[in-house]
BAFI-3210 file (N, C-alpha, C; in Angstrom, 3 decimals, decimal comma, padded with zeros to 6 digits):
// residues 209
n [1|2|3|4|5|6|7|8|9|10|11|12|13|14|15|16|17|18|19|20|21|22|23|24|25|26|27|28|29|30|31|32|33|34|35|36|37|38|39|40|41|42|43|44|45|46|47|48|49|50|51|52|53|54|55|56|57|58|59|60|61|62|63|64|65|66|67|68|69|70|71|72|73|74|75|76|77|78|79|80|81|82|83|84|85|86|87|88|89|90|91|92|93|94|95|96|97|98|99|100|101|102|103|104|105|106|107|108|109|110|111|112|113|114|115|116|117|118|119|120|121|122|123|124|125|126|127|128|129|130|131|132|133|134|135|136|137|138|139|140|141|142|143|144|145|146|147|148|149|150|151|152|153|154|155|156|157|158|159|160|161|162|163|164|165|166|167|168|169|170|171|172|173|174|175|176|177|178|179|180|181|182|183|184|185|186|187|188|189|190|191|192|193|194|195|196|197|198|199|200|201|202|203|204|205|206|207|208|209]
n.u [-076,329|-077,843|-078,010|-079,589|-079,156|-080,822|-081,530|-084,101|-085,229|-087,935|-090,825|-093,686|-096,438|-097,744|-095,553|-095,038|-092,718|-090,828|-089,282|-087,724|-086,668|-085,627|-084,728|-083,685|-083,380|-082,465|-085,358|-087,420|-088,363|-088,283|-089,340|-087,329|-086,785|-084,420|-082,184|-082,624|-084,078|-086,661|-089,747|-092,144|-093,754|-091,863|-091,743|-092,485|-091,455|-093,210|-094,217|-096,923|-096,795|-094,481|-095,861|-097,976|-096,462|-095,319|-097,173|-098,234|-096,735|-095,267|-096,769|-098,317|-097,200|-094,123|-093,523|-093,050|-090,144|-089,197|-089,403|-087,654|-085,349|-085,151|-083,287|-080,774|-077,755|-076,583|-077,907|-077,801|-079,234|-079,736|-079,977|-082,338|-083,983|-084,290|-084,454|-087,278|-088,281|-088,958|-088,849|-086,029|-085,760|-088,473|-087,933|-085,882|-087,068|-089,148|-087,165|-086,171|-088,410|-088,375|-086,387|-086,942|-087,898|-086,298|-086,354|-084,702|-081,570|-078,217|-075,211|-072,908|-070,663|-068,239|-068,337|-065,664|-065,540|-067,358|-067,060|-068,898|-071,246|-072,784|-075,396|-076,267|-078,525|-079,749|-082,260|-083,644|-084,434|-084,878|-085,602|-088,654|-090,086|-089,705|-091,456|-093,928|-094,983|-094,607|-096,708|-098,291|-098,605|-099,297|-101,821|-103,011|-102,426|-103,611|-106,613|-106,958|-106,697|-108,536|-110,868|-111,357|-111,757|-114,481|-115,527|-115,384|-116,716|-119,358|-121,087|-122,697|-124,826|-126,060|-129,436|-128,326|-125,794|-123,879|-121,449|-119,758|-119,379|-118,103|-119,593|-118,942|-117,606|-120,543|-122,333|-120,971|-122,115|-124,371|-125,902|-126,425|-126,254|-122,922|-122,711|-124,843|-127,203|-128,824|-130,504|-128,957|-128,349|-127,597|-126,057|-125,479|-123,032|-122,753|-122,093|-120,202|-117,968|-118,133|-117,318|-114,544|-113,763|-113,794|-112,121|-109,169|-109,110|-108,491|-106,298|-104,914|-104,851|-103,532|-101,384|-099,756|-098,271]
n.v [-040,868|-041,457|-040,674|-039,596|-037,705|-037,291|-036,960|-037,382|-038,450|-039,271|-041,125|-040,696|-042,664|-041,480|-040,032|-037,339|-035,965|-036,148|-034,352|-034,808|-034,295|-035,694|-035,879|-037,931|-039,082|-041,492|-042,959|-041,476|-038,448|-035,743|-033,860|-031,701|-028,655|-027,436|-026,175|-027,519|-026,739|-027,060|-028,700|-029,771|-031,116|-032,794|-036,683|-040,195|-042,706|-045,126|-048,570|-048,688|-047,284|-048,537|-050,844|-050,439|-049,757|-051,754|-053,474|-053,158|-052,126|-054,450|-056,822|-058,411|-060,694|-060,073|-058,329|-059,889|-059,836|-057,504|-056,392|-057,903|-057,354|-055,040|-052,983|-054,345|-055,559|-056,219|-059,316|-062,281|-064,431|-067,129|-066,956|-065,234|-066,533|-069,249|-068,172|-066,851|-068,971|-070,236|-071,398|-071,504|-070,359|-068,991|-067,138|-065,726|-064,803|-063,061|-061,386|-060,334|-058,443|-056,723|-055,595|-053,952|-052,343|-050,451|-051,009|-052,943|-053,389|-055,339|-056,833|-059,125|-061,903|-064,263|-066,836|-069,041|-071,508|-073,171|-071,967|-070,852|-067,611|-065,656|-063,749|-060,694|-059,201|-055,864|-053,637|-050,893|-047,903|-045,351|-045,219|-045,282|-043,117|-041,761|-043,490|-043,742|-041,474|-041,047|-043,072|-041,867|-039,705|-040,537|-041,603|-039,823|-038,721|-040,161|-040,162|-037,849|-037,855|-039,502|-038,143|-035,492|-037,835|-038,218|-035,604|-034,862|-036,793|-038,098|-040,685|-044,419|-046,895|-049,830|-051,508|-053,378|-053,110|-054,026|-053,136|-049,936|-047,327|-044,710|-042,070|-042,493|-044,928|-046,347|-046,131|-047,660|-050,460|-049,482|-048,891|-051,098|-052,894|-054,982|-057,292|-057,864|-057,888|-055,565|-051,903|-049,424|-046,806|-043,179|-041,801|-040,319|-039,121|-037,043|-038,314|-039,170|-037,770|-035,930|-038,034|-038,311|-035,997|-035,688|-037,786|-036,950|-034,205|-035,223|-036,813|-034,436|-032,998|-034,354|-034,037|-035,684|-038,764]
n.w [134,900|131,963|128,543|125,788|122,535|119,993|116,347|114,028|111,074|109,262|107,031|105,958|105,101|103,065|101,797|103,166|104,619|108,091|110,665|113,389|116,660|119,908|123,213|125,244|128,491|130,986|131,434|130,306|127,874|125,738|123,812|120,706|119,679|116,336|117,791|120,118|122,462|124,343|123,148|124,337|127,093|129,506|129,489|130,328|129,271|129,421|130,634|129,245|127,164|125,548|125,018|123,494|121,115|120,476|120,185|118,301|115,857|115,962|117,266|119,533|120,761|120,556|122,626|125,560|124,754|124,731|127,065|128,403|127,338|128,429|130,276|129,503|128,464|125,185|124,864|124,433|121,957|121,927|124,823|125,515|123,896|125,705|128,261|127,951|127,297|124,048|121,106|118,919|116,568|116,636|118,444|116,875|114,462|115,969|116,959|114,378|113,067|115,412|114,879|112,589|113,052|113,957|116,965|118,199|118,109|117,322|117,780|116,248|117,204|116,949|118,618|120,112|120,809|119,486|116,679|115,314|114,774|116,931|117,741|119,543|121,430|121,665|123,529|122,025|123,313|123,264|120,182|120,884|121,511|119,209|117,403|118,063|117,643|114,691|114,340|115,213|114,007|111,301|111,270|111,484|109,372|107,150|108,236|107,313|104,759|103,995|105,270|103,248|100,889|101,621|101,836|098,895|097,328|096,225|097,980|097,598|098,461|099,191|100,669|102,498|103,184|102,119|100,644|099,877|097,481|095,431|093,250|090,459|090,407|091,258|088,919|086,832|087,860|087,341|089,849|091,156|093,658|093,668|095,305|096,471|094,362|095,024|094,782|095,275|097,376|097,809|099,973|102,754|104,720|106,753|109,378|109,548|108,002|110,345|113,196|112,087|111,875|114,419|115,346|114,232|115,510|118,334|118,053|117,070|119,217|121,070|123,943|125,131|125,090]
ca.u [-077,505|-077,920|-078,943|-079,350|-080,167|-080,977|-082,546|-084,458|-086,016|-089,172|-091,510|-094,823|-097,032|-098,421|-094,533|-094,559|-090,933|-091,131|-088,221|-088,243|-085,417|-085,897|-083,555|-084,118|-082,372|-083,022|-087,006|-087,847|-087,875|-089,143|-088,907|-086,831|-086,515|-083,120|-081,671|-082,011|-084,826|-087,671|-090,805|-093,124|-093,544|-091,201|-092,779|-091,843|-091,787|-093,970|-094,451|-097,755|-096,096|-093,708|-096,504|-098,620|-095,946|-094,280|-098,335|-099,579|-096,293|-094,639|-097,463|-098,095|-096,126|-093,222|-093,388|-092,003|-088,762|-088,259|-089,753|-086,909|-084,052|-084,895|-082,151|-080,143|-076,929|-076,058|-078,161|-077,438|-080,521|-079,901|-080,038|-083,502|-085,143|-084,069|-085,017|-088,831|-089,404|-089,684|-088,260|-085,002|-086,517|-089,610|-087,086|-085,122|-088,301|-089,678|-086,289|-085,780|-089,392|-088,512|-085,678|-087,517|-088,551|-085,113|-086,947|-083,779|-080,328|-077,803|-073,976|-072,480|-069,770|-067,785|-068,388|-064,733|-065,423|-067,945|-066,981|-070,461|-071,335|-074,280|-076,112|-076,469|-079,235|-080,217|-083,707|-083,490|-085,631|-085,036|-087,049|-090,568|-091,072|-090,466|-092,714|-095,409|-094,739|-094,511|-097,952|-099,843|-098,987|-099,536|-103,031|-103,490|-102,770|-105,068|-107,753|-107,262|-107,287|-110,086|-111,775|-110,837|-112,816|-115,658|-115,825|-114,926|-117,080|-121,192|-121,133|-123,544|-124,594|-127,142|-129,908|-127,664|-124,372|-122,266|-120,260|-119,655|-118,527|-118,266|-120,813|-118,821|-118,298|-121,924|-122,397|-120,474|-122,943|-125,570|-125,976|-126,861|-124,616|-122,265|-122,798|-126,506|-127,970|-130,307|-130,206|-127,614|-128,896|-127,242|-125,628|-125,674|-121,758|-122,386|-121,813|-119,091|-117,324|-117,949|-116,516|-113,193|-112,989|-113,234|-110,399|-108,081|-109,076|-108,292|-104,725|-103,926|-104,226|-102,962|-099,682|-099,371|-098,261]
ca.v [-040,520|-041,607|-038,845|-039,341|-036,329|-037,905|-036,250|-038,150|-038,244|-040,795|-040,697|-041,267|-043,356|-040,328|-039,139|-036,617|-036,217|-035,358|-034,269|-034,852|-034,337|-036,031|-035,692|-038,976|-038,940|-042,581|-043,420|-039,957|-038,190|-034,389|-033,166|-030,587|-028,164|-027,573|-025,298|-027,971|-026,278|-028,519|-027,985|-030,550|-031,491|-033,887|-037,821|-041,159|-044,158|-046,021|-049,978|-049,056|-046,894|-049,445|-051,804|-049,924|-049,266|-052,672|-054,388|-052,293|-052,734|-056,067|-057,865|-058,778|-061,771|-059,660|-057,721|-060,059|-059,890|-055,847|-055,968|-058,987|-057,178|-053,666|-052,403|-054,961|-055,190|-057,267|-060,370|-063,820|-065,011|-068,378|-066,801|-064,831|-068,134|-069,904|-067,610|-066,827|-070,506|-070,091|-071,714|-069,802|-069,273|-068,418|-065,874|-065,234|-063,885|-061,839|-059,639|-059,457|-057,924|-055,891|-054,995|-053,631|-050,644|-050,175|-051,576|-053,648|-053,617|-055,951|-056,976|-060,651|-062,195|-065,276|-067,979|-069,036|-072,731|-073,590|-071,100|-070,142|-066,327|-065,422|-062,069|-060,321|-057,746|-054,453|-052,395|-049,603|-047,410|-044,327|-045,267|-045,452|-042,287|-041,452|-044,456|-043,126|-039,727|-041,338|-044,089|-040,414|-038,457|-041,365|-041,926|-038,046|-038,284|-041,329|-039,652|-036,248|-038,169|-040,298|-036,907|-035,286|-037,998|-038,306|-034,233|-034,994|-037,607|-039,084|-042,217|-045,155|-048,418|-050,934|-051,439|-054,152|-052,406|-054,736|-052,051|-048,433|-046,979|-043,256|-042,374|-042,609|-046,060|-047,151|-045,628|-048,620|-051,138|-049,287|-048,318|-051,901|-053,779|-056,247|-058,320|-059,113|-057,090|-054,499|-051,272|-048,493|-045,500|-042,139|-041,952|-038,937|-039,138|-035,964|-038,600|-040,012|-036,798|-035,803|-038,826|-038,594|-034,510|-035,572|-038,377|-036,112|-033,403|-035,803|-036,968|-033,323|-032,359|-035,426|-033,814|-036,711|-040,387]
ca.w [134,098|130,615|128,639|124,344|121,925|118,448|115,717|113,428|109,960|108,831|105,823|106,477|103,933|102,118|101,062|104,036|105,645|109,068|110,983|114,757|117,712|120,855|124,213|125,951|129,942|131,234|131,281|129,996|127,425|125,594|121,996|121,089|118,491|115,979|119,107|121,267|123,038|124,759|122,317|124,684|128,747|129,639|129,658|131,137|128,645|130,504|130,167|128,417|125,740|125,164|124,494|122,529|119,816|119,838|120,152|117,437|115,116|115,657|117,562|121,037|121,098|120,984|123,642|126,459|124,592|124,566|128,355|128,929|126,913|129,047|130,945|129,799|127,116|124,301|125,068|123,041|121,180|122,636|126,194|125,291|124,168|127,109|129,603|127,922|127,304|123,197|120,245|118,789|115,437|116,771|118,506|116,008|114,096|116,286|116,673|113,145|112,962|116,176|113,869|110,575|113,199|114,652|118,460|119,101|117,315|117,176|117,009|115,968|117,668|116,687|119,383|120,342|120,956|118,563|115,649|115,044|115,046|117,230|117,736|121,083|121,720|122,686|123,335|121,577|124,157|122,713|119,264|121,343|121,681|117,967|116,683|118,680|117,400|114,112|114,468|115,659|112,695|110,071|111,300|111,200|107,314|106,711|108,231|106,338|103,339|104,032|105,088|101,937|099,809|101,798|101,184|097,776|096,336|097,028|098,349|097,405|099,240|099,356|102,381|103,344|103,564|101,546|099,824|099,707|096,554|095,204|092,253|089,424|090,639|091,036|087,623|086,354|088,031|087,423|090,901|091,583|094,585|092,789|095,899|096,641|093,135|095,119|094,570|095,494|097,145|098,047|101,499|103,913|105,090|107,393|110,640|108,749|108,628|111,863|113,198|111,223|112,087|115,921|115,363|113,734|116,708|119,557|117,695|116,719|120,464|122,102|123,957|125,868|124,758]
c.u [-077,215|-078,929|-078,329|-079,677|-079,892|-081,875|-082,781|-085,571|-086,764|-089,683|-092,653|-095,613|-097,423|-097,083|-094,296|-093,614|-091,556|-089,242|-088,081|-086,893|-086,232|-084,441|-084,276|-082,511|-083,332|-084,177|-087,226|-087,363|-088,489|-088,525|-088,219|-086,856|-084,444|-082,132|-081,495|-082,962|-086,301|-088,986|-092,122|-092,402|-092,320|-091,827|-092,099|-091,959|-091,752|-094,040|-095,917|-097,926|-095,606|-094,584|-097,183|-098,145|-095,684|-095,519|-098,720|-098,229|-095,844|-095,952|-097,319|-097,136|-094,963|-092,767|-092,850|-090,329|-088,165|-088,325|-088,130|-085,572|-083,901|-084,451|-080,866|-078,947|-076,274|-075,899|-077,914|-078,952|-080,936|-080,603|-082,052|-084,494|-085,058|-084,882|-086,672|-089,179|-089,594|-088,515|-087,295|-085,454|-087,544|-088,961|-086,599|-086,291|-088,676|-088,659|-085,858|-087,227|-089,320|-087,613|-085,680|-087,644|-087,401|-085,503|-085,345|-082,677|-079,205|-076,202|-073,702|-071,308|-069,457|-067,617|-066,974|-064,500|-066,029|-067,936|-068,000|-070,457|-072,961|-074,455|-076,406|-077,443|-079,819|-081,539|-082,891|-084,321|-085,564|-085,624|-088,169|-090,816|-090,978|-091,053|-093,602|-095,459|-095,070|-096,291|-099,044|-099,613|-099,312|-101,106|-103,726|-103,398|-103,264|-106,568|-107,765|-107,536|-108,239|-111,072|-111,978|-112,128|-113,971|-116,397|-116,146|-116,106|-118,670|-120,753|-122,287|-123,237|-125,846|-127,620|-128,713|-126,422|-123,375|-121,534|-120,849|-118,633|-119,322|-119,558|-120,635|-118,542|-119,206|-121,951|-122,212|-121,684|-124,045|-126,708|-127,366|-125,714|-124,431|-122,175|-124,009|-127,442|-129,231|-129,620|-129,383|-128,304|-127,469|-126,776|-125,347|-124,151|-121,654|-121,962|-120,082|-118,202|-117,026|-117,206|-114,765|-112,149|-112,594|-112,083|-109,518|-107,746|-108,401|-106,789|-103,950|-103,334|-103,888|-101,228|-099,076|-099,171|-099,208]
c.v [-040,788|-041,035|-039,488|-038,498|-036,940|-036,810|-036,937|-037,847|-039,579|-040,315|-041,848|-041,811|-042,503|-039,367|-038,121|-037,000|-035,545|-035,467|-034,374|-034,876|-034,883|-035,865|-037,142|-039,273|-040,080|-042,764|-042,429|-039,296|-036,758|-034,373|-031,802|-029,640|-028,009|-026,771|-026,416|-027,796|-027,087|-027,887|-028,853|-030,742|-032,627|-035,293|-038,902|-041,724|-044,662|-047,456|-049,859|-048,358|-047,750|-050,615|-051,796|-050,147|-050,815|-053,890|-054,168|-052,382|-053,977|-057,034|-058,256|-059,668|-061,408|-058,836|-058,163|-060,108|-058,657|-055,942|-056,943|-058,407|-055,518|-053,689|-053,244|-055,045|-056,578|-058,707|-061,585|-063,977|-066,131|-067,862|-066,196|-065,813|-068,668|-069,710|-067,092|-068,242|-070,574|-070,983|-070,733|-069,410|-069,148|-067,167|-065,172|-064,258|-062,713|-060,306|-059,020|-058,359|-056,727|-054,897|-053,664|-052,302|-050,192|-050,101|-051,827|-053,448|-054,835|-056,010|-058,651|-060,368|-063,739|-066,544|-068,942|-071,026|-073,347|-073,231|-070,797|-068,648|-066,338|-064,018|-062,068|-058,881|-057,048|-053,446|-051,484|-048,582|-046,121|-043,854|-045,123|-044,172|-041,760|-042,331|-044,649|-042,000|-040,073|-042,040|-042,498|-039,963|-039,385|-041,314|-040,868|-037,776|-038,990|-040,299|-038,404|-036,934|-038,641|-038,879|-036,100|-036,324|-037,910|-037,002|-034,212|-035,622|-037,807|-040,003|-042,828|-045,992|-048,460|-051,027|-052,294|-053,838|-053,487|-054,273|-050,899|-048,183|-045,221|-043,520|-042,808|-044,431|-047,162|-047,065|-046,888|-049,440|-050,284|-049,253|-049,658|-053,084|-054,999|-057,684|-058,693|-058,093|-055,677|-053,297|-050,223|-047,264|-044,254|-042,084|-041,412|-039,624|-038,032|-036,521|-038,770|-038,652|-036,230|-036,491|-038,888|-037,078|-035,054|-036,468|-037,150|-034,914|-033,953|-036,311|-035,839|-032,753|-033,044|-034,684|-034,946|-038,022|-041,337]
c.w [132,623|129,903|126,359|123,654|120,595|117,472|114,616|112,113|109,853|108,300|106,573|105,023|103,146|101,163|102,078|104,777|106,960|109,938|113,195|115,960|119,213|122,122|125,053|127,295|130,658|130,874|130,858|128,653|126,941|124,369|121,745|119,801|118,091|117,008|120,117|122,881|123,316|124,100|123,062|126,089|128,330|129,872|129,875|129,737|129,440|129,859|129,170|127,186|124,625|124,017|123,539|121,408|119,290|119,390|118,471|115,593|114,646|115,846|118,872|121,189|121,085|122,216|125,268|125,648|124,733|126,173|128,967|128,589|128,098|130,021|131,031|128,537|126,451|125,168|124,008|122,942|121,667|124,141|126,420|124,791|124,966|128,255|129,377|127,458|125,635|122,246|119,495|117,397|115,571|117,130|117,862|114,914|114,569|116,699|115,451|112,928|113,667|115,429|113,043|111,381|113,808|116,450|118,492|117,764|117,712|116,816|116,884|116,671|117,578|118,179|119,361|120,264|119,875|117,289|114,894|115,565|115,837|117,844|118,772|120,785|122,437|122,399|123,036|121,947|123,566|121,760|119,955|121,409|119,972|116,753|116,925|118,335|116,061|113,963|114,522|114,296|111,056|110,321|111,147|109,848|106,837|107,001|107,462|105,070|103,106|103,844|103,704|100,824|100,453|101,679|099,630|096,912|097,259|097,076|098,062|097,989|099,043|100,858|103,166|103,698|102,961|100,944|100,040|099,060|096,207|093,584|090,813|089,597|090,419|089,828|087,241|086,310|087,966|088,672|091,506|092,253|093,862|094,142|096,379|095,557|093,744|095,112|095,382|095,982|097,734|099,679|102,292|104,809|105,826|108,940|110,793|109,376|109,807|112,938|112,897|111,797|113,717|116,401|115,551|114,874|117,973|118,744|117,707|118,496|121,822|122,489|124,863|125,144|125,874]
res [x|x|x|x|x|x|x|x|x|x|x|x|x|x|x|x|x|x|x|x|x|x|x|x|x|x|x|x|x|x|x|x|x|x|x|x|x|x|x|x|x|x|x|x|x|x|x|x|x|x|x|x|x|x|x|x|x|x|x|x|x|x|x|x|x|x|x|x|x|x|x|x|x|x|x|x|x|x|x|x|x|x|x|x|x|x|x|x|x|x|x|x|x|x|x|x|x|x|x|x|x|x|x|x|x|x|x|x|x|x|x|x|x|x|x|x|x|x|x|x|x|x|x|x|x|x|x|x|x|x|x|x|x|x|x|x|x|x|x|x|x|x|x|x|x|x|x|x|x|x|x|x|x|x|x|x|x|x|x|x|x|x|x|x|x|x|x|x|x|x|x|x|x|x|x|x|x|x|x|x|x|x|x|x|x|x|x|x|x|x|x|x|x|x|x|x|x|x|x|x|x|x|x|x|x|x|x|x|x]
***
């Protein structure tokens, strides 16, 4: 059984630290508090976890390479273009990218015959569940802030909807759209809100990935 207990710090775009422990025992994993103590069900990383995080940060086109490196150790770069059919710096790209989120890591090793160094790598399965833990609570402080101005400020727009700006804003233009000149009216943002509260509701009480 392969069994990791990490505990991990990330800053989310707004300056919020968040602090997060995970226990990850093969495909599985649960959050824990500083004790050690399981603070959430236990959950598979499933293939459509996986995909989510690595679709939604790197880009689909990476995703046969984490699915190709999983369960497997310190692959050559050469061997991973080969075997998906791709160009090696097209490869070579998409693991430095897989990289930037700590997806896959990496060691060099000096090539004996050819004296070239080349890089062998490894899924890093144990990140997915806290860059989905991570992706939830970033989008949970976008929308508070969004919410926040749309509390905050009147909104103006034109019949045609080519902008929406606050009032001090319009003010400027003279509460006439700088992209087809008609006028600017006042904008009832009570759907708006609503909208944004029932995001933030359905993220806050997502206990599931």
């Amino acid at each position: 059984m392969i069994e990791t207990d990490v505990r991990k710090f990330f800053m989310l775009e707004e300056g919020v630290q968040v602090d997060r422990h995970v226990r990850v025992i093969e495909n599985a994993f649960v959050f824990t508090n500083d004790k050690g103590e399981a603070v959430s069900k236990r959950q598979r990383i499933t293939e459509e976890l996986i995909k989510n995080v690595v679709s939604e940060l790197v880009g689909e086109e990476a995703i046969p390479i984490v699915f190709y490196l999983r369960g497997k150790k310190q692959i050559s770069e050469f061997i991973i273009a080969e075997e998906l059919d791709l160009e090696i710096h097209f490869t070579r790209n998409l693991l430095y990218r897989l990289l930037e989120f700590n997806i896959v890591s990496f060691i060099r090793k000096k090539d004996r015959i050819k004296g070239w160094y080349i890089c062998y790598w490894d899924f890093n399965e144990h990140m997915v569940p806290y860059l989905a833990e991570k992706m939830r609570l970033s989008k949970i402080a976008r929308l508070k802030d969004r919410l926040d101005k749309e509390q905050k400020f009147d909104f103006y727009m034109c019949r045609n909807a080519c902008t929406r700006m606050p009032f001090e804003k319009s003010m400027e233009f003279n509460f006439k759209c700088p992209e087809c000149g008609e006028l600017m009216h006042e904008q009832d943002n009570a759907r708006t809100k609503e909208f944004i509260q029932t995001q933030i509701r359905e993220l806050e009480n997502k206990k599931e990935f």
